[in-house]
C-alpha positions as CSV (number, residue, x, y, z in Angstrom):
1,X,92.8,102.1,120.1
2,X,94.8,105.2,121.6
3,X,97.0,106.7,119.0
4,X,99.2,108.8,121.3
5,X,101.7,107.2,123.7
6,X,104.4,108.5,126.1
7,X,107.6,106.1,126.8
8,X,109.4,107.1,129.7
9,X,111.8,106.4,132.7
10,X,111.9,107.0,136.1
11,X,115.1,106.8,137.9
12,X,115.0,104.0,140.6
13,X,116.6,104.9,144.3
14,X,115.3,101.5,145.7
15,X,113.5,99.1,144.0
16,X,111.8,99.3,140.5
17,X,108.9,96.7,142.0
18,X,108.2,99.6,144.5
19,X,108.2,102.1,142.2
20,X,105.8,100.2,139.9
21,X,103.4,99.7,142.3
22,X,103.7,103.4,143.7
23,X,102.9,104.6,139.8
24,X,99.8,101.9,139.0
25,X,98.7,103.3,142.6
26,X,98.9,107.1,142.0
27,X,97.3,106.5,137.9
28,X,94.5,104.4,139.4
29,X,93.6,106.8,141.9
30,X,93.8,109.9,140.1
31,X,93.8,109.5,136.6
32,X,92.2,106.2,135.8
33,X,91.7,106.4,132.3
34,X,95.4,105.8,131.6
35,X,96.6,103.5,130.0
36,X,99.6,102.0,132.0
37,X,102.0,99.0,131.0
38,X,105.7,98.2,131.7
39,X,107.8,99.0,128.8
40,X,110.7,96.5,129.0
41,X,114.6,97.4,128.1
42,X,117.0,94.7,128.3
43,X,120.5,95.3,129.5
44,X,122.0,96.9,126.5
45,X,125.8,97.9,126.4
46,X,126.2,101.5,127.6
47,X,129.7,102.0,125.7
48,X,131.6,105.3,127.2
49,X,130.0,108.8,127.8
50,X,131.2,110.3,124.4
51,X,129.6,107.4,122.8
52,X,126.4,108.1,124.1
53,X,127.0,112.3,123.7
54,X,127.7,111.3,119.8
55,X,124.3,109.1,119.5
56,X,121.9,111.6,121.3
57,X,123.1,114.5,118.9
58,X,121.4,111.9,116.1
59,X,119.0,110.3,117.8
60,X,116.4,113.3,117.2
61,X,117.1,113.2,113.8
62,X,117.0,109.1,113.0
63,X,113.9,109.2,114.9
64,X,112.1,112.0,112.7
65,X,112.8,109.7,109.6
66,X,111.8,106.5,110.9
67,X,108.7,108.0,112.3
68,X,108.0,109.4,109.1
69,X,108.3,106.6,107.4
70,X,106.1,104.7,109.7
71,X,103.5,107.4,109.2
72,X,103.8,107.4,104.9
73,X,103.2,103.6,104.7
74,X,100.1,104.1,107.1
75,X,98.5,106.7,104.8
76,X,99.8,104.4,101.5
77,X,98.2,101.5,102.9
78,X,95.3,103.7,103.5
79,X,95.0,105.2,100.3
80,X,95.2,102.0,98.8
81,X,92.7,100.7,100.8
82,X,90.1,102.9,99.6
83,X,91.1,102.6,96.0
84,X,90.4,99.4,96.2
85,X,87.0,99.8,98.2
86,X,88.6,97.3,100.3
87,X,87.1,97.8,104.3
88,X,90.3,99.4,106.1
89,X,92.0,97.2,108.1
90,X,93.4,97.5,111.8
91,X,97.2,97.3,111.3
92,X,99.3,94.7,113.3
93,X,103.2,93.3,113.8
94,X,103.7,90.2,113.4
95,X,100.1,89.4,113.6
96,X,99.7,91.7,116.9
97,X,97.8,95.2,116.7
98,X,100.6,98.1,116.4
99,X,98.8,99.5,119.9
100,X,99.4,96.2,121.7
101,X,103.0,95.5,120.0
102,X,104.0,98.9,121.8
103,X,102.2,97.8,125.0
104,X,103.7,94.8,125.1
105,X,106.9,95.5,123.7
106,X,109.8,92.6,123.9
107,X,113.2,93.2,122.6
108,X,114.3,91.0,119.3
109,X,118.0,89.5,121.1
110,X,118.1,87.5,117.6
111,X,117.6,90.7,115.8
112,X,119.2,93.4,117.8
113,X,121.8,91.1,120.0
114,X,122.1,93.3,123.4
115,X,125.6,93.3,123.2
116,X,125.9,95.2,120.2
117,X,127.0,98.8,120.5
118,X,124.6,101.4,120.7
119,X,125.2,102.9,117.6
120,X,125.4,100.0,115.7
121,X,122.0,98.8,116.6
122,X,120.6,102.4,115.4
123,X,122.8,102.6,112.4
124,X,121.7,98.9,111.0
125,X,117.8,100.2,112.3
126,X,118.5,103.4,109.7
127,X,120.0,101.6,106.9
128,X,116.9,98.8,107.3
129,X,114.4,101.8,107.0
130,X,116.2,104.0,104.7
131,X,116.1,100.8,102.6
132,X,112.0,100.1,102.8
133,X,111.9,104.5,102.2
134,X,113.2,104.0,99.1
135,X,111.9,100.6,97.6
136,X,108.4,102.6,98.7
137,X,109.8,105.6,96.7
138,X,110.4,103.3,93.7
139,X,107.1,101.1,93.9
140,X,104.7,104.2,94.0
141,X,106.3,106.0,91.2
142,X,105.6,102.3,89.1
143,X,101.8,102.6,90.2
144,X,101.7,105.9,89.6
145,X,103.0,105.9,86.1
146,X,100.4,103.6,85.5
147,X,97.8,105.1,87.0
148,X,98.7,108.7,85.1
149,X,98.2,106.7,82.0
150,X,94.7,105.6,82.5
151,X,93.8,108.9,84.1
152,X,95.0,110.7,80.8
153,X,92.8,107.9,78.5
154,X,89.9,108.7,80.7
155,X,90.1,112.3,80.0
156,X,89.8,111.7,76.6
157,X,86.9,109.2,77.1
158,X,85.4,111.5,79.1
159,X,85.8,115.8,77.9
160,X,83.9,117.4,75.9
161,X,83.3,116.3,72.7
162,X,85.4,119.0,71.6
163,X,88.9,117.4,72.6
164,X,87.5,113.5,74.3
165,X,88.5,110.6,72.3
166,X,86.0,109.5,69.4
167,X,86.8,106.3,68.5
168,X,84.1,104.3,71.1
169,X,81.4,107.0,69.6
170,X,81.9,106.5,66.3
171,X,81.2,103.3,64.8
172,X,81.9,101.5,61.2
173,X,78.6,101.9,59.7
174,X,78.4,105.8,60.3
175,X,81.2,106.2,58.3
176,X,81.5,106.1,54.5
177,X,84.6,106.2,52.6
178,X,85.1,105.7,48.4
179,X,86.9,106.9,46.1
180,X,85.0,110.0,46.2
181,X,83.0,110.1,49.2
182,X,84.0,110.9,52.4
183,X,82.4,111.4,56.0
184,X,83.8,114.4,58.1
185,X,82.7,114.2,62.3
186,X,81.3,118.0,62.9
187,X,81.1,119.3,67.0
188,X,77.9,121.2,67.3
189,X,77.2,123.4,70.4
190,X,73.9,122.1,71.3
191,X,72.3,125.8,70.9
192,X,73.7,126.1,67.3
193,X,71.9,122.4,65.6
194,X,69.2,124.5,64.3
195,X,71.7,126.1,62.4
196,X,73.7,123.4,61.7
197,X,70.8,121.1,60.5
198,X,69.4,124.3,58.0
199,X,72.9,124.8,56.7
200,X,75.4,122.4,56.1
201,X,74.1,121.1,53.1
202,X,74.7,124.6,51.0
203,X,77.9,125.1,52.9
204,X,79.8,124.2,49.9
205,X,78.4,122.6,46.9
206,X,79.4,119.4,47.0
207,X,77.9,118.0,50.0
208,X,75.5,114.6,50.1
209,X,72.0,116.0,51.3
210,X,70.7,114.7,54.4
211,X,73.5,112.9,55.0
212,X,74.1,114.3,59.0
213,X,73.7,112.1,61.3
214,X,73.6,112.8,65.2
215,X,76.1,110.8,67.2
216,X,75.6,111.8,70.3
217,X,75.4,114.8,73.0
218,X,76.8,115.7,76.2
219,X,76.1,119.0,78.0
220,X,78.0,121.5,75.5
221,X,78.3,119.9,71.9
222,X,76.8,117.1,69.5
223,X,78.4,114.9,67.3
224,X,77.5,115.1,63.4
225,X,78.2,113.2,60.3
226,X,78.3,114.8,57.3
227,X,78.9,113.1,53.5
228,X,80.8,114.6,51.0
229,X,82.9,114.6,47.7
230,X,86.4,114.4,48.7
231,X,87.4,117.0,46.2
232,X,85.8,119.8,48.5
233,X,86.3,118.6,51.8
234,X,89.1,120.8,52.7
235,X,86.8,123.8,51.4
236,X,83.9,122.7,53.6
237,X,86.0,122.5,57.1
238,X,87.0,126.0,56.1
239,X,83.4,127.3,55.1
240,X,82.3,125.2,58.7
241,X,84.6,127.0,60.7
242,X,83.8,130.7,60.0
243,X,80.2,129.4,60.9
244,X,81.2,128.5,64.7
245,X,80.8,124.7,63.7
246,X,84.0,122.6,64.7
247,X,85.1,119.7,62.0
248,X,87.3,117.2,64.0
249,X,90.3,114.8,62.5
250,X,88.7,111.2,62.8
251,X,89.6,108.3,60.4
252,X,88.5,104.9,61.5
253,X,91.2,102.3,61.4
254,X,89.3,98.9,63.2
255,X,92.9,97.8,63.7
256,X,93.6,100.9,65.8
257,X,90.8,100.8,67.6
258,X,91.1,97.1,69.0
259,X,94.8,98.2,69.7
260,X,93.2,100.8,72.0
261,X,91.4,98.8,73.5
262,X,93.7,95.9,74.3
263,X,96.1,99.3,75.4
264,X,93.1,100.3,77.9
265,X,92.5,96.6,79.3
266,X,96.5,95.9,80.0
267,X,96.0,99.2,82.0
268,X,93.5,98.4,83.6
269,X,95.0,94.9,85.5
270,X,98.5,96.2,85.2
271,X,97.1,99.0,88.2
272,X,94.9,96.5,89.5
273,X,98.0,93.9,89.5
274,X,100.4,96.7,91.1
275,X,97.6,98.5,93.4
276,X,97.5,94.6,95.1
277,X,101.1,94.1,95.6
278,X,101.8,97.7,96.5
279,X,99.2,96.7,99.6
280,X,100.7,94.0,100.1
281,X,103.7,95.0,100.2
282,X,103.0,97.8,102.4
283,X,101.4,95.7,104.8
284,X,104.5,93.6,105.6
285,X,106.6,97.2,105.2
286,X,105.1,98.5,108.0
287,X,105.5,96.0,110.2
288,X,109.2,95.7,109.8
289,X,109.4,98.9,109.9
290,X,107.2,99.7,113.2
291,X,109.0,97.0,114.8
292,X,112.5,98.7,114.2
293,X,110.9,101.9,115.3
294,X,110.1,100.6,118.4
295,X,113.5,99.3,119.4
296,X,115.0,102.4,118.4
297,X,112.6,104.1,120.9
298,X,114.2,101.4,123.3
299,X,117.8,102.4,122.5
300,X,116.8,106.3,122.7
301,X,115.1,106.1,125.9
302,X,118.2,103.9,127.1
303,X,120.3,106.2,125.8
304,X,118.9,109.5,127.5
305,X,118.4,107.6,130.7
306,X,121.7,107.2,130.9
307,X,123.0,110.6,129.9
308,X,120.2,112.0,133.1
309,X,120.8,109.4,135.5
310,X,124.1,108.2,135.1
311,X,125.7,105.2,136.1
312,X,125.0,102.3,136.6
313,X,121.3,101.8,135.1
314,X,118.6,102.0,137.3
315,X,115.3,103.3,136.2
316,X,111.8,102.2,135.6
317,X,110.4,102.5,131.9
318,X,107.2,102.8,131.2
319,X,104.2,103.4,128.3
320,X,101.3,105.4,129.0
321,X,98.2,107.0,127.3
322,X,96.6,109.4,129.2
323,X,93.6,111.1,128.2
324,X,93.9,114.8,126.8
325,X,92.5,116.4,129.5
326,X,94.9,114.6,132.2
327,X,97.8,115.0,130.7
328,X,98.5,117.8,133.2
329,X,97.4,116.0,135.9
330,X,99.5,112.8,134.7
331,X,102.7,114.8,134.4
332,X,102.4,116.2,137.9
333,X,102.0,112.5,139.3
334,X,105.5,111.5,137.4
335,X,107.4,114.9,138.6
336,X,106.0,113.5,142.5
337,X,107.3,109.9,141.5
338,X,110.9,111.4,140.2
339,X,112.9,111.9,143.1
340,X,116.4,112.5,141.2
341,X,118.8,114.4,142.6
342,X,118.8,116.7,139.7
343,X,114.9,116.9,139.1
344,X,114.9,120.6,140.4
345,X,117.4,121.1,137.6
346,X,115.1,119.7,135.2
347,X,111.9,121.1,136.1
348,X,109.5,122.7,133.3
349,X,108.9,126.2,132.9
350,X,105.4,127.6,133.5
351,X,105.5,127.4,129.2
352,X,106.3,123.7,129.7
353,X,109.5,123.5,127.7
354,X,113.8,123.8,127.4
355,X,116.1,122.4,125.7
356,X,117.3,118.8,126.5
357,X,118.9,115.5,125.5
358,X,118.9,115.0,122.1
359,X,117.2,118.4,121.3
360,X,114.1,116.9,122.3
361,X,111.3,119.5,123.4
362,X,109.1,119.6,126.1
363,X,111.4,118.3,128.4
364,X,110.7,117.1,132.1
365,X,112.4,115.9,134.9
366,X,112.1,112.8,133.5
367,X,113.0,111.3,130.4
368,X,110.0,111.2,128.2
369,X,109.1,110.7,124.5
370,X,105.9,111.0,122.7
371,X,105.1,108.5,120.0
372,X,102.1,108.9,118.1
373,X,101.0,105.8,116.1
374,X,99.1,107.8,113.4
């Protein structure tokens, strides 16, 4: 699928059947590889000259955000997509590829009625996107909180044993806990359980012999138990501690635990539940809003025909995709093909760009916009 279009329109002396055929002649011949297809503009309503002046000072603008817009949902969708190890999928409008929806464009009348003013069209195609900007805004901030959530739980199921979460390492049975007795969770750096092992028994007096138990390792630390009277275990974290050893808070509550665990599972499917419609939701986003992207490439291209052409209409639009390495080539064919009166006027630069309509770059002696689907 090309990814990188040009829209544009030639201005018609004659007869736009001529013209057509003159174009598909001169891009067969000499630059074959480009993609060449009729882009279709109904008659829409031209308004006065100072209607059009106020539009093309915002049509620059509008068309940024709407692009960008386009573009965020595209990389959502394809974030999403690979989330979910889900195979990504070719995008389309209304069931049609976005590549062939351009190609093939046809104006919505229902929709976009042609005898609207211009400015309303693109003002009701603004608020429509604006609209989808910021529901997108609002739904990725939802999955996001919940995916922050889980992230941070995983962090603590998966640090060091110095900071990580305890409670799926230590289990009922290791722990004892009477009236007297009680069983403190010491971190070990796994080059100090020698010492620990030779030591912790005549670290205070008070301590059950052979009562340590290892836990478990990861790459710095392991996990002990140790048994004690109660009565010295505030003296033992303090004797532990000038010895390098680390004696961490841990009381098991079953209660707790189960409530972390139902906490972790509603996580889990709440992202799953909002990753899903987030897709979903993207998906049918990004139609609507390529589709009003595209007729707000028809109204700009309109528009600045106009404004260069004048009155009444009479051009020939086009899309086209021309491999890098003709786009040169392509360009000279169109600046042959554009016999307006004021083409001298509008002629490149050897740098290949001025100032023109609607601020827009690159400028030619043609109207011409570049639209790039990705």
């Amino acid at each position: 699928m090309a990814t990188r279009y040009w829209i544009v329109s030639l201005p018609v002396h004659s007869s736009a059947t001529s013209l057509w055929s003159r174009l598909q002649e001169s891009i067969s011949k000499n630059s074959f590889d480009t993609l060449l297809y009729r882009f279709n503009i109904p008659n829409l309503r031209v308004g006065t000259l100072d209607s059009l002046l106020a539009l093309s000072d915002d049509l620059l603008k509008s068309n940024t955000f709407i692009e960008g817009c386009s573009h965020k949902i595209r990389r959502q969708i394809e974030d999403l997509e690979k989330a979910s190890g889900i195979l990504a999928s070719s995008l389309t409008v209304d069931g049609v590829p976005v590549d062939s929806y351009l190609t093939k464009f046809v104006w919505d009348e229902a929709k976009y009625p042609t005898m609207s003013p211009l400015k309303e069209i693109v003002d009701g195609i603004h608020v429509q996107v604006a609209k989808i900007d910021d529901d997108l805004k609002v739904r990725i901030a939802e999955y996001n909180n919940v995916r922050s959530q889980l992230n941070a739980i995983n962090r603590k199921q998966t640090g060091s044993l110095a900071v990580r979460d305890l409670s799926n390492l230590v289990k009922p049975e290791d722990i004892v806990t009477s009236e007297h007795l009680v069983t403190l969770i010491a971190v070990v750096s796994k080059f100090s359980q020698k010492d620990w092992l030779s030591c912790y028994e005549t670290l205070t007096t008070y301590v059950v012999p052979r009562s340590s138990k290892n836990l478990h390792e990861d790459n710095e630390y392991a996990l002990y138990t140790v048994t004690l009277f109660n009565r010295d275990a505030d003296n033992f974290k303090i004797k532990a501690r000038e010895r390098g050893f680390q004696i961490r808070d841990f009381e098991y509550n079953s209660e707790t635990q189960e409530g972390r665990k139902q906490e972790l599972e509603k996580l889990v499917q709440d992202q799953e539940s909002l990753r899903s419609s987030l897709l979903q939701w993207c998906y049918t986003s990004y139609g609507e809003v390529f589709t009003s992207w595209m007729h707000f490439c028809a109204v700009r291209l309109f528009s600045e025909t106009i404004l260069r052409y004048g009155l009444p209409p009479s051009f020939l639009s086009v899309v086209l995709s021309p491999s890098v390495k003709n786009e040169k080539k392509v360009r000279t064919l169109l600046e042959t093909l554009c016999d307006s009166s004021n083409s001298t006027f509008w002629k490149t630069d050897e740098e290949g760009s001025m100032g023109g309509l609607g601020g827009e770059a690159d400028t030619h002696p043609y109207v011409s916009f570049t639209i790039n689907l990705i």
